[in-house]
C-alpha positions as CSV (number, residue, x, y, z in Angstrom):
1,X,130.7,151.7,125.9
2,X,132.3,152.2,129.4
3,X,133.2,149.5,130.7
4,X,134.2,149.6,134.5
5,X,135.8,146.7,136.6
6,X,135.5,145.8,140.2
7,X,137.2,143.4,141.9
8,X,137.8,141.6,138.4
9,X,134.4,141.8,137.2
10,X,134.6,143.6,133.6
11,X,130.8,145.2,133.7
12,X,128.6,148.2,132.3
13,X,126.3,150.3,134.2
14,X,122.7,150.5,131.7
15,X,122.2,153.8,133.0
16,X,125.8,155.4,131.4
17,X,124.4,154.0,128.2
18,X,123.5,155.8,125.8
19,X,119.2,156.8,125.9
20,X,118.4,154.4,122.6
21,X,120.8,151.2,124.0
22,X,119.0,151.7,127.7
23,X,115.1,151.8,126.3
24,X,116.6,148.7,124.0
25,X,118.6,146.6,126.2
26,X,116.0,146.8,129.1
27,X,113.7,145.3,126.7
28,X,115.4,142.5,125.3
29,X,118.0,141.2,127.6
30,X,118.0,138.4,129.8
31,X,117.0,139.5,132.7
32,X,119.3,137.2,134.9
33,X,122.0,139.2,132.9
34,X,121.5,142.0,134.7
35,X,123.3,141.9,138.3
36,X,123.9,144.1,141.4
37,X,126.8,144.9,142.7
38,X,127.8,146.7,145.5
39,X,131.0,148.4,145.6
40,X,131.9,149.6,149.2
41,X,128.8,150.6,150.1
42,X,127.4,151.7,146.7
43,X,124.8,149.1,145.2
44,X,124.7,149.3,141.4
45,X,121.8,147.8,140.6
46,X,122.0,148.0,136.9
47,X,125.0,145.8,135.5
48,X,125.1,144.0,132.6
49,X,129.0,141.7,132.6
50,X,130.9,143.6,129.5
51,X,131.0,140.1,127.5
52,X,127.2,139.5,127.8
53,X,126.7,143.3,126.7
54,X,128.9,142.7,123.7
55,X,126.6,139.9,122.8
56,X,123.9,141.9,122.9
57,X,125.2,144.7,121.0
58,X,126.0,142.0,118.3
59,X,122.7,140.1,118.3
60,X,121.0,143.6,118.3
61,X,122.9,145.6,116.2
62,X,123.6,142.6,113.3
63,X,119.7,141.7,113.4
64,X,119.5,145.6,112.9
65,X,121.8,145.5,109.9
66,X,120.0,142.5,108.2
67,X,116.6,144.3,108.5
68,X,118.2,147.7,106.9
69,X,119.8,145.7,104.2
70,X,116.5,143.4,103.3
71,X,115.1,146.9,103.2
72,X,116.7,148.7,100.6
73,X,117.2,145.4,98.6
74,X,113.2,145.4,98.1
75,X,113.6,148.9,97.7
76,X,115.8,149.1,95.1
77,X,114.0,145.8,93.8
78,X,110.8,148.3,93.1
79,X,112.6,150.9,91.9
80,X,114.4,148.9,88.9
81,X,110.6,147.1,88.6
82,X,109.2,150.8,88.1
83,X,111.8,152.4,85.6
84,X,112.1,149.4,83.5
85,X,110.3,149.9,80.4
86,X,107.6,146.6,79.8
């Protein structure tokens, strides 16, 4: 993550994110997280505060990481099931 700063506001641009966090956190965040800023005269219309976009990775990326792991726990669940002689 890249996070910039302007005028003390720690904050990440969506569209220097990577193409899978973009198509993601477009989707699922709040979207009173996302704010404008305009620095000089340059509006960036796309910021998301660095401590909300930690959240997000967490939330996302943990809820990820549970669904992987309940995953190969049934998968490895059928696998013992189908080699284990009855």
């Amino acid at each position: 993550m890249s996070v910039e700063t302007y005028k003390g506001i720690e904050f990440v641009r969506i569209s220097q994110l990577p193409e899978d966090q973009k198509n993601q956190i477009t989707q699922t965040i709040d979207r009173h997280k996302i704010i404008k800023i305009l620095r000089g005269k340059e509006l960036l219309p796309d910021c998301v505060q660095a401590n909300d976009y930690d959240l997000w990775m967490r939330h996302s990326y943990n809820k990820t990481l549970e669904v992987v792991k309940d995953q190969a726990t049934t998968r490895a669940s059928a696998i013992i099931s189908a080699t284990t002689p009855k």
